[in-house]
NUTORVEX-850016 format. One line per 10 residues: for each residue x, y, z of C-alpha. Coordinates in Angstrom, 2 decimals. Layout:
BEGIN
X Y Z ~ ...
END
This chain:
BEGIN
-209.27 -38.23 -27.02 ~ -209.55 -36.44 -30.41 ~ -209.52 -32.74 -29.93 ~ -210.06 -29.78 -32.24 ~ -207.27 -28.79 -34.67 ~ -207.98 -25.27 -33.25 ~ -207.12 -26.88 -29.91 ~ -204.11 -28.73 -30.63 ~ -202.64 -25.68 -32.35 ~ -203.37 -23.62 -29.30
-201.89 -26.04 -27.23 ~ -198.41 -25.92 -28.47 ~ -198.25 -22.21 -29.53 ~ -195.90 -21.20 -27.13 ~ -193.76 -24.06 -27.11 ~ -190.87 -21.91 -28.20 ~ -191.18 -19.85 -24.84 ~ -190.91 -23.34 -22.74 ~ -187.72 -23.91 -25.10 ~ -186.14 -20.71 -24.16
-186.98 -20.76 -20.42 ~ -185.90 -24.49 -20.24 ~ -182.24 -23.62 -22.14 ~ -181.87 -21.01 -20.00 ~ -182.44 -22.60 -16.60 ~ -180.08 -25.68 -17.36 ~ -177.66 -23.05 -18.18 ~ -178.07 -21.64 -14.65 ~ -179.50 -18.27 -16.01 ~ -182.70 -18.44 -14.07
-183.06 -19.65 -10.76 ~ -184.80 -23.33 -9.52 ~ -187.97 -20.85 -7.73 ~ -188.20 -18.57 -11.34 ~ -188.21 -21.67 -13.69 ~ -191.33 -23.75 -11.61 ~ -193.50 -21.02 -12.95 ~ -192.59 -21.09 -16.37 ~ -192.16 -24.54 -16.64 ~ -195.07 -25.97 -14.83
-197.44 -24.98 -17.46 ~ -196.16 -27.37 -20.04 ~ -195.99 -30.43 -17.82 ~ -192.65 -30.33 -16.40 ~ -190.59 -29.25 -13.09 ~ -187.20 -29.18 -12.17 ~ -185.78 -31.87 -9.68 ~ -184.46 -31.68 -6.48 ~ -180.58 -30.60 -7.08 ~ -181.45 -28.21 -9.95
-179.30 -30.77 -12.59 ~ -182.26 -32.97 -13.97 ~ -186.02 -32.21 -14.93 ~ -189.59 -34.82 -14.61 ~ -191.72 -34.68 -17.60 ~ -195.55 -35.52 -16.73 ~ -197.70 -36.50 -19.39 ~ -201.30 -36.32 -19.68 ~ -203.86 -38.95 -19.73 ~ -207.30 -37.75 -19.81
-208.77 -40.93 -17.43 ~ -205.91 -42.53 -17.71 ~ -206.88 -43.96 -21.07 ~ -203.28 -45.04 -23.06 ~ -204.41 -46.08 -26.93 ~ -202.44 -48.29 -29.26 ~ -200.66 -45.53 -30.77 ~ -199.36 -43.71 -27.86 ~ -198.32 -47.30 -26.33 ~ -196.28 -47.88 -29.37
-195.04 -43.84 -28.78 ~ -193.97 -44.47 -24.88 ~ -192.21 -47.95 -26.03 ~ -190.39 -45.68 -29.00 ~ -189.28 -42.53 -26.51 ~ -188.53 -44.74 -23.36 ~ -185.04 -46.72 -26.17 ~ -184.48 -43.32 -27.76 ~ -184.26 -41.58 -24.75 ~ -183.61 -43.64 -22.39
-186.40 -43.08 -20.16 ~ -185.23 -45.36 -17.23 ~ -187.80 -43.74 -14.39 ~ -191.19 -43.98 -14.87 ~ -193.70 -43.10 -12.30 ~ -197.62 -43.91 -12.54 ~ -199.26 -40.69 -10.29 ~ -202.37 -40.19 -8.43 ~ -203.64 -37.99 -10.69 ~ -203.69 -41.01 -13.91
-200.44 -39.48 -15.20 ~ -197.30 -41.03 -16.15 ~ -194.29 -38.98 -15.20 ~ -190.51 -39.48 -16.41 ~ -187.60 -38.88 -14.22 ~ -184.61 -37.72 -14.19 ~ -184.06 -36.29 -18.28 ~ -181.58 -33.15 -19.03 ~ -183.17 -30.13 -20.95 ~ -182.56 -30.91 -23.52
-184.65 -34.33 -23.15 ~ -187.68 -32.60 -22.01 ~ -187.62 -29.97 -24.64 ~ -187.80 -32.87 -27.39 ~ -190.25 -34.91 -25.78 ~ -193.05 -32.11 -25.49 ~ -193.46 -31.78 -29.05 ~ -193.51 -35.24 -29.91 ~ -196.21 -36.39 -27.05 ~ -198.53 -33.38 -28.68
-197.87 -35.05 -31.67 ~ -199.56 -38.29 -30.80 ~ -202.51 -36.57 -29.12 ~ -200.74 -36.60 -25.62 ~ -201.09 -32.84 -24.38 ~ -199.25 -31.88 -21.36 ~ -199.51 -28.16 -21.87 ~ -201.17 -27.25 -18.68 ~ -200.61 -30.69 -16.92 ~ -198.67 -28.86 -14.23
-198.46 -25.08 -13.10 ~ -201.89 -22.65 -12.61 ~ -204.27 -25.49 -15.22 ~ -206.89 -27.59 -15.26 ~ -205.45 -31.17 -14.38 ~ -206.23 -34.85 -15.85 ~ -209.89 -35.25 -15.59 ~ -209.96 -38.77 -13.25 ~ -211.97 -41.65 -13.34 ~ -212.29 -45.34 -12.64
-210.16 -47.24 -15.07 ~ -213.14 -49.36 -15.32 ~ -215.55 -47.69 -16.70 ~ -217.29 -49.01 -20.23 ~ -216.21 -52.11 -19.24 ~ -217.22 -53.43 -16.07 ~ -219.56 -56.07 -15.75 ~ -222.67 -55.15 -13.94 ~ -221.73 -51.77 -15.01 ~ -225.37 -49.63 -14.47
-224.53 -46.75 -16.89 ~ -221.31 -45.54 -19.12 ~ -221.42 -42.06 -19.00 ~ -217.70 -42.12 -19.87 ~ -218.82 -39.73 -23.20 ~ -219.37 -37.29 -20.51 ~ -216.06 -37.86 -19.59 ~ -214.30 -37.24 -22.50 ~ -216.45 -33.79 -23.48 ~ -215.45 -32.28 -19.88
-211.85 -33.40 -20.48 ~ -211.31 -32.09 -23.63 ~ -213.42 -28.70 -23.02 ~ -211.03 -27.92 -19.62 ~ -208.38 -27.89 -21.94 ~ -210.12 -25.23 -23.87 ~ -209.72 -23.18 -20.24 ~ -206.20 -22.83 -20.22 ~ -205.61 -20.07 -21.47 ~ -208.64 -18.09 -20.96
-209.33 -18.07 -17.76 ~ -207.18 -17.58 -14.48 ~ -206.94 -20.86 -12.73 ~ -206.56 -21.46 -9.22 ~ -202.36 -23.13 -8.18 ~ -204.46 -26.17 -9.22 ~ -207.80 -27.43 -10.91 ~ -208.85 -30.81 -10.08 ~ -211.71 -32.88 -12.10 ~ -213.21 -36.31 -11.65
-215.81 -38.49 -11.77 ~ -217.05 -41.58 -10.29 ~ -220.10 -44.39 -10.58 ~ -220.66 -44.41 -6.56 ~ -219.27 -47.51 -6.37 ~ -215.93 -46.66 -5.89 ~ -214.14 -43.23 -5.03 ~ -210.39 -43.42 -6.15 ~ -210.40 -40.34 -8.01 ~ -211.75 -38.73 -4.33
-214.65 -36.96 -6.51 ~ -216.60 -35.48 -3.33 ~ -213.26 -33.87 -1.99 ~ -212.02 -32.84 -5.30 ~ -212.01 -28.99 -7.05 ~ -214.79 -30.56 -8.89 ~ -216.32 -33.72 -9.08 ~ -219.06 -35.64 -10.27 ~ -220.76 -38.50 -9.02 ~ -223.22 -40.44 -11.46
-226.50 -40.97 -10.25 ~ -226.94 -44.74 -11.86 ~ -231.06 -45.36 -10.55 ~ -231.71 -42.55 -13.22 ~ -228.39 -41.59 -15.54 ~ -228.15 -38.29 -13.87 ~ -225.18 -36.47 -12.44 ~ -224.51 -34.28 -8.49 ~ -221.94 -32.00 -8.31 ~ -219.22 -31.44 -5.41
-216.98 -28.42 -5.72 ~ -214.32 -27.11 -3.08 ~ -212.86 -30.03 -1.85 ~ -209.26 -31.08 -1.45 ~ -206.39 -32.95 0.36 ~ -203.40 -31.56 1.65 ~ -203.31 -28.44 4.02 ~ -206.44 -27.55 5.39 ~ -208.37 -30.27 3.77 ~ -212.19 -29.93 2.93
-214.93 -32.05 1.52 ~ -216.34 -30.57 -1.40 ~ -219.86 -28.66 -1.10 ~ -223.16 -30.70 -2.69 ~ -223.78 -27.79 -5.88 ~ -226.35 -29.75 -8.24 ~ -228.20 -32.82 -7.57 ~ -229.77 -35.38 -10.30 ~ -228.95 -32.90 -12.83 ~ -228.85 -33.84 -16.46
-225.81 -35.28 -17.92 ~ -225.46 -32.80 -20.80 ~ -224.87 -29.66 -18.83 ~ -222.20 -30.81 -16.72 ~ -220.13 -28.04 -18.60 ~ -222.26 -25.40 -17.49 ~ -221.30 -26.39 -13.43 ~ -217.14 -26.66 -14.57 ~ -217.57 -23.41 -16.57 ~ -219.31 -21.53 -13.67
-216.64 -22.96 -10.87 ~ -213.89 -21.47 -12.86 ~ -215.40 -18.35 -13.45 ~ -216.36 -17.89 -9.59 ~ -212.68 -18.83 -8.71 ~ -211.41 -16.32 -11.24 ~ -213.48 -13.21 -9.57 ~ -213.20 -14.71 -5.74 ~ -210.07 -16.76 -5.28 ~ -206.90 -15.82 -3.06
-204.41 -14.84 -5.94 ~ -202.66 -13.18 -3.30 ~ -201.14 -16.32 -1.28 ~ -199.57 -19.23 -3.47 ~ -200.19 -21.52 0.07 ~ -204.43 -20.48 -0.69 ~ -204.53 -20.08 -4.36 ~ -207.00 -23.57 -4.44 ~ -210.27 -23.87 -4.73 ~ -211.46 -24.82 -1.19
-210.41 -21.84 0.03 ~ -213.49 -20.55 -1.66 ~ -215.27 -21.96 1.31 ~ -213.92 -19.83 3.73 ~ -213.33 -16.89 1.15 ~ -217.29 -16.58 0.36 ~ -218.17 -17.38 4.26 ~ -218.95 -21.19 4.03 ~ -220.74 -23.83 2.43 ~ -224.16 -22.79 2.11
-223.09 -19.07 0.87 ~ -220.65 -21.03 -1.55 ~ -223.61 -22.56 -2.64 ~ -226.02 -19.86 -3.06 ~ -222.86 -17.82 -5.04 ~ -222.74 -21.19 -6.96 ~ -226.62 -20.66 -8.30 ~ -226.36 -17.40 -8.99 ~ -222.94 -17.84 -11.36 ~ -224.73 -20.96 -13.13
-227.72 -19.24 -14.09 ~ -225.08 -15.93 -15.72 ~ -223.26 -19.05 -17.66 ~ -226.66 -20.41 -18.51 ~ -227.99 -17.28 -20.30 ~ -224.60 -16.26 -21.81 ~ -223.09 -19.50 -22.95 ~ -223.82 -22.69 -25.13 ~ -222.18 -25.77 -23.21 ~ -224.47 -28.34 -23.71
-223.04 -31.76 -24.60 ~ -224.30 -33.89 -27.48 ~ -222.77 -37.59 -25.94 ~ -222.54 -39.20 -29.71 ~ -219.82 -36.61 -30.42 ~ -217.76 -37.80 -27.60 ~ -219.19 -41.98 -28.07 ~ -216.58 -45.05 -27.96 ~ -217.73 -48.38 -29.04 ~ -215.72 -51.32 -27.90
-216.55 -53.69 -30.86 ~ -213.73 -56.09 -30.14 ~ -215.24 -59.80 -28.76 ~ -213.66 -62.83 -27.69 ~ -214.43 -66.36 -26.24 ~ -214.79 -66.77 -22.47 ~ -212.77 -69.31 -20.32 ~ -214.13 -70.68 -17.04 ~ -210.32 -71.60 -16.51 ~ -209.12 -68.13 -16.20
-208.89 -67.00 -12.46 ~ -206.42 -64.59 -10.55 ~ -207.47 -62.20 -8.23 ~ -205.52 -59.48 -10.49 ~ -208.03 -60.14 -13.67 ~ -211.50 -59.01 -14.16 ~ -214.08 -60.11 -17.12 ~ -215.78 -57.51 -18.67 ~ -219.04 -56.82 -20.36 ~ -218.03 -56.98 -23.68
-218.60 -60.57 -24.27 ~ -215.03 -62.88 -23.97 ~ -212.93 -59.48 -23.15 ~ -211.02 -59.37 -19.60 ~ -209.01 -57.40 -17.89 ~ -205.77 -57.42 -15.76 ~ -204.45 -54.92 -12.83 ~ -200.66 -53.98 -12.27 ~ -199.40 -51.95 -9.76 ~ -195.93 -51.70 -9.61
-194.67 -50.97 -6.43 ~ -195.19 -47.40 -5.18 ~ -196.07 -46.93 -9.24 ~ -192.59 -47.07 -10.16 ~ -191.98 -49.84 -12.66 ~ -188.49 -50.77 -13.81 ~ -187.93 -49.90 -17.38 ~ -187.46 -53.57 -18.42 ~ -190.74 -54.56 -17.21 ~ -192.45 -51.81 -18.80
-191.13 -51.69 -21.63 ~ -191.82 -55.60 -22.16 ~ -195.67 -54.95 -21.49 ~ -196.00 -52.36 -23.66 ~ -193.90 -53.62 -26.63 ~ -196.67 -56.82 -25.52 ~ -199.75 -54.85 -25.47 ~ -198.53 -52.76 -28.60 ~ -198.53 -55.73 -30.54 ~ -201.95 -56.58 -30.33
-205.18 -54.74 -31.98 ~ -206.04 -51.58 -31.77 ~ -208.52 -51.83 -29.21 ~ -206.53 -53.06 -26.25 ~ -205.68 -50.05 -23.75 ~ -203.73 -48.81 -20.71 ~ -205.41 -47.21 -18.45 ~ -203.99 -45.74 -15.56 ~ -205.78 -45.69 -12.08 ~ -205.42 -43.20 -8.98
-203.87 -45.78 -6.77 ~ -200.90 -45.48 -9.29 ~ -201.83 -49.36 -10.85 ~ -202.24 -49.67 -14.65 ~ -205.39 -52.00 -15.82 ~ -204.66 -53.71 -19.34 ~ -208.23 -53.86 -20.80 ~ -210.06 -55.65 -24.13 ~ -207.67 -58.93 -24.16 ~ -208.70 -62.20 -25.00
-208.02 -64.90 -21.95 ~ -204.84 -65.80 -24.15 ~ -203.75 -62.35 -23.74 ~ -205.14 -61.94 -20.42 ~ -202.63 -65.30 -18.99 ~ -199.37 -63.12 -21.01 ~ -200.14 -59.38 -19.40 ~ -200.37 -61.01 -16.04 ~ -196.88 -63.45 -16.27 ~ -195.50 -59.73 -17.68
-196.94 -58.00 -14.40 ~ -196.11 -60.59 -11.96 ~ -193.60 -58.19 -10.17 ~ -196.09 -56.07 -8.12 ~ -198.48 -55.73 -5.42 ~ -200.56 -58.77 -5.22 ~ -202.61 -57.78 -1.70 ~ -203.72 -54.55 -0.11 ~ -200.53 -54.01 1.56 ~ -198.49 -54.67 -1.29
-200.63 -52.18 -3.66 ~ -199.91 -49.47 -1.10 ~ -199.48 -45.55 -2.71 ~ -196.69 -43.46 -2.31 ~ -195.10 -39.94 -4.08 ~ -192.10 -39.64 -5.96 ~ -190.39 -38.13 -2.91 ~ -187.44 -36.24 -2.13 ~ -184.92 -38.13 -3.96 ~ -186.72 -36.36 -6.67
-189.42 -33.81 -5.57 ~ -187.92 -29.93 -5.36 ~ -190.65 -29.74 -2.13 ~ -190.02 -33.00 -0.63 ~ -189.44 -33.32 2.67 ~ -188.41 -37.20 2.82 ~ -187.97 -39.75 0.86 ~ -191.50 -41.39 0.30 ~ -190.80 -44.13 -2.09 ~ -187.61 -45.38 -0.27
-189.73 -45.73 2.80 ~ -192.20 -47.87 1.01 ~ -189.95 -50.39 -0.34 ~ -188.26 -50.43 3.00 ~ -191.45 -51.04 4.57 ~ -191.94 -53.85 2.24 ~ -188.92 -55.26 2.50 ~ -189.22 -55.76 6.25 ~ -192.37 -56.89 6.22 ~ -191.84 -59.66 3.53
-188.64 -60.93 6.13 ~ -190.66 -61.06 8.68 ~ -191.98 -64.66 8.40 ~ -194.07 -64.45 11.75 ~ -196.10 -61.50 9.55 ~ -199.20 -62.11 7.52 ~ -199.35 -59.33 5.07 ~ -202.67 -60.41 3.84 ~ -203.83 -58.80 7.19 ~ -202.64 -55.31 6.99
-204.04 -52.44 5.02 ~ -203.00 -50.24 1.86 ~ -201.02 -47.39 3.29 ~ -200.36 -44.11 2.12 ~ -197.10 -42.37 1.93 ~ -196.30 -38.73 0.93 ~ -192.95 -36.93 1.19 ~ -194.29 -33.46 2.43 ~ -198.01 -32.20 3.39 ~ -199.09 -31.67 0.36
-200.71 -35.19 0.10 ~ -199.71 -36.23 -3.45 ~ -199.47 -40.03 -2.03 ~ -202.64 -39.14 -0.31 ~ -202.11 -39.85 3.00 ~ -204.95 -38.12 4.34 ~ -207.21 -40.51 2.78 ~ -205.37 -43.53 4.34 ~ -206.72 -46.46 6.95 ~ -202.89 -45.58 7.75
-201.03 -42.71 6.18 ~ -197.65 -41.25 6.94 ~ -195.97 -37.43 5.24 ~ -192.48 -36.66 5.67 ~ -191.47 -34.65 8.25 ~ -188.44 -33.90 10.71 ~ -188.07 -35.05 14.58 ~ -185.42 -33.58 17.12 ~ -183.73 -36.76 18.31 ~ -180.94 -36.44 20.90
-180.79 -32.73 19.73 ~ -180.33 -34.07 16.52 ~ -182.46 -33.28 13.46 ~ -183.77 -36.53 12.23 ~ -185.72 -37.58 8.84 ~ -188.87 -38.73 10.01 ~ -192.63 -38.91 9.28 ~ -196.21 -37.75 10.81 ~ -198.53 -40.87 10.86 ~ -201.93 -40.50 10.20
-205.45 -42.98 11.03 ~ -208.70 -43.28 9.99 ~ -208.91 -42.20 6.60 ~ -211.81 -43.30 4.24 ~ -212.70 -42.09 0.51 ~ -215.57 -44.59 0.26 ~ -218.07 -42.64 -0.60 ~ -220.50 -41.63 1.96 ~ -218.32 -42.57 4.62 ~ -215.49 -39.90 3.48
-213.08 -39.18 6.54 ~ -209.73 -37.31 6.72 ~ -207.27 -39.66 8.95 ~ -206.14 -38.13 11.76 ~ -202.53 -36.96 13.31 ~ -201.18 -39.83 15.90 ~ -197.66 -38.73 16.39 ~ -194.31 -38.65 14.22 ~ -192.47 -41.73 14.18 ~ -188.63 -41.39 12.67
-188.08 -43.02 9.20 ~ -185.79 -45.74 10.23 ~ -188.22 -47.23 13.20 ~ -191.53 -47.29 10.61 ~ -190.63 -50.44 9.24 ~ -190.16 -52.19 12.90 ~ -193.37 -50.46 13.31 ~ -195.30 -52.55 10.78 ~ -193.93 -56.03 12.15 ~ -195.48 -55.11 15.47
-198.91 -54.48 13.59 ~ -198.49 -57.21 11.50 ~ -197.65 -59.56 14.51 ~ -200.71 -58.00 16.62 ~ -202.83 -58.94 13.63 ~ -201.73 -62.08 13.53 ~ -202.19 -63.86 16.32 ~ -205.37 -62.51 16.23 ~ -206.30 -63.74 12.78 ~ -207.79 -60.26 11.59
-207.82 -58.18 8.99 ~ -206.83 -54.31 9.84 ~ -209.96 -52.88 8.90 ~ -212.01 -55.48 11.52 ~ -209.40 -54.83 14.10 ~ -209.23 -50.84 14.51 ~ -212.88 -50.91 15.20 ~ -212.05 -51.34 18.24 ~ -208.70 -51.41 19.03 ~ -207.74 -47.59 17.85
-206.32 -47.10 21.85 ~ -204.25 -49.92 21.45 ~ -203.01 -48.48 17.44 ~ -202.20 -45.20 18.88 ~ -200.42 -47.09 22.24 ~ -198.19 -48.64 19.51 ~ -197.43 -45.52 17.72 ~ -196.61 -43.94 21.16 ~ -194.32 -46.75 21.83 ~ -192.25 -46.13 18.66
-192.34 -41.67 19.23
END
């Protein structure tokens, strides 16, 4: 994303504030509660323990060039950057750095066009979107210049406007909903039978979850800025700045009375932005031609690898489980990747996978013998937080659970994993592994056990983000962290010896799921 000079500057203007605050909190001069506000803002937070930091840099839809793959490769041996974590939100964070770590690393990710000023604290957050887009086959419509104008013009917002605790934006083709654009702050959906764009605003996961409220409908591509403009602006004069727990946009919901008054408030704030303001996007300023071509091979088939439009190009999905890979591994696909041209890409999806995109079939067979350590089934590609082990707010830890989960599951020979579903894991409520969204989800909790406080976590059912079928999953019960494992044999053994797939079997068998929670309570 190329971004104004004006912009850049702006962007790191303050940096030696973050310095200061960041000094002084390793030195113990300002407490763990005190720094998470003054650090946030430039993409970082304090780990659990108080001793190490996370750095989380920004990907506007999860798009990784050549330059800043070479970068990551470069700062991952310098600084040892041994935890990497792919998030929901099309991020990359690093794990476990000192200070002074985190205070070197800003500057040098602004430096190759990687901004993480406002990628955490009151912002606008990575724009989301499929990692496909431009490139899929029977793609209808790119609007993905769209994509770029809104992502670069939020970042224009962070300092002049009073965000909400977070600002969520996305968009999506219809065809798939990863980025969870009719539950987000704001999202789009593209309107392929006439290249047109409807507007959801006031949605969200975590507590008190809400789908987002229909604001524009078939409306023309180029004033998408006007709706993002007029959402902040209505936040800014309306929102609950008063409670941190209700400083989010779907609060607005309830704050302005409901849905249809949210609306009508909606109208009457675009048509002030309208009048006052000149947001309207020219596409060929924000265009990306993929001019790279290559010769297509019949031979080349894996269910983790993709051809695209452009004519001999494929691509090829990784998701490394729970989106932590080691460093070895990535550091071997991108020192891989950065050796090729200039076109080839990372980009990063909200399941926490990567897609490798614009390789030849030659490069195509390498990235996948370089990937072949992750999820190669629904179950296996299954989304969890960092969790506790890391997370200041974590409750449990979410990514131990996973591979534990896995583990069990892949010794349990009478177990067909091809059966069971993606599952969703988060450490605490506030549904960063997006566990409300889950056909199964779990979030960390704590269960009284012989009198005993005992780790544990609530399990969830029935979640959906397929568009037009969006469902929140439901609360079953609270299984404790050690039994979830044994938990998953017993589905996996139901399954089968009946020969079916999860989704085919809940249908009508959700008295018998919840009888097998109940079993495990």
């Amino acid at each position: 994303m190329a971004i104004s000079k004006a912009l850049q500057e702006e962007l790191i203007v303050d940096y030696p504030t973050f310095v200061e605050n960041t000094r002084k909190f390793y030195n113990k001069e300002i407490s763990v509660q005190d720094y998470k506000g003054l650090s946030g803002p430039f993409g970082s937070y304090a780990e659990k323990g108080a001793e190490t930091g996370m750095s989380r840099w920004r990907f506007p839809s999860g798009i990784i060039n050549k330059e800043q793959i070479l970068f990551i490769a470069d700062a991952m041996r310098r600084y040892d950057l041994a935890y990497p974590h792919f998030t929901t939100g099309q991020c990359i964070q690093f794990h476990r750095l000192d200070g002074e770590t985190i205070i070197k690393l800003f500057p040098e990710c602004h430096s190759h066009g990687i901004y993480n000023r406002g990628a955490g604290g009151d912002h606008p957050r990575n724009t989301g979107t499929s990692p496909l887009l431009g490139i899929r086959k029977d793609e209808a419509w790119d609007f993905s210049p769209y994509v770029r104008a809104l992502s670069e013009y939020v970042l224009t917002l962070i300092k002049g406007i009073k965000f909400p605790r977070k600002f969520k934006t996305a968009f999506s083709d219809g065809t798939e909903n990863t980025s969870h654009v009719t539950f987000k702050d704001f999202g789009v959906v593209a309107n392929v039978e006439d290249n047109t764009f409807s507007v959801y605003v006031a949605g969200g996961l975590g507590p008190n979850p809400k789908m987002g409220v229909l604001v524009g409908s078939h409306i023309a591509p180029e004033d998408i800025l006007y709706y993002v403009k007029t959402l902040a602006l209505i936040f800014s004069e309306h929102g609950n700045y008063n409670n941190r727990s209700k400083a989010r946009v779907r609060y607005l919901q309830d704050i302005l009375g409901g849905p249809e008054t949210l609306y009508d408030t909606f109208q009457e704030y675009l048509a002030k932005v309208r009048n006052t303001e000149q947001l309207t996007v020219n596409p060929e300023e924000f265009a990306f031609t993929i001019n790279k071509r290559g010769t297509a091979d019949p031979t080349l088939v894996d269910s983790r690898v993709g051809e695209q439009k452009q004519e001999g190009l494929y691509y090829v999905s990784y998701h490394p489980f729970g989106g932590n890979p080691t460093k070895d591994e990535f550091l071997a696909l991108l020192d891989y990747v950065g050796s090729l041209d200039d076109e080839v890409q990372l980009r990063l999806c909200a399941d926490e996978s990567v897609y490798i995109v614009n390789l030849t079939a030659d490069e195509a067979r390498h990235v996948l013998a370089l990937t072949e350590n992750g999820g190669d089934n629904d179950f296996y590609r299954s989304v969890s937080c960092i969790g506790a082990n890391f997370c200041q707010v974590g409750l449990q830890d979410s990514s131990g659970l996973l591979i534990n989960i896995f583990d069990a599951v892949r010794d349990a020979k009478q177990v067909n994993s091809d059966l069971l579903p993606t599952f969703h894991i988060s450490g605490c409520p506030s549904s960063c592994g997006t566990h409300q969204i889950g056909a199964i989800g779990f979030h960390g909790a704590m269960k009284v056990v012989d009198k005993i406080p005992t780790p544990a976590f609530k399990i969830f059912r029935g979640g959906n983000e397929t568009i037009g079928r969006e469902h929140f999953a439901e609360e079953v019960g609270t299984i404790v962290s050690s039994d979830i494992p044994k938990f998953f044999i017993a589905l996996g053994e139901l399954l089968t010896k009946e020969q079916t797939r999860f989704a085919d079997w809940i249908v009508d068998n959700t008295a018998v799921f919840d009888q097998l929670v109940a079993e495990f309570e």
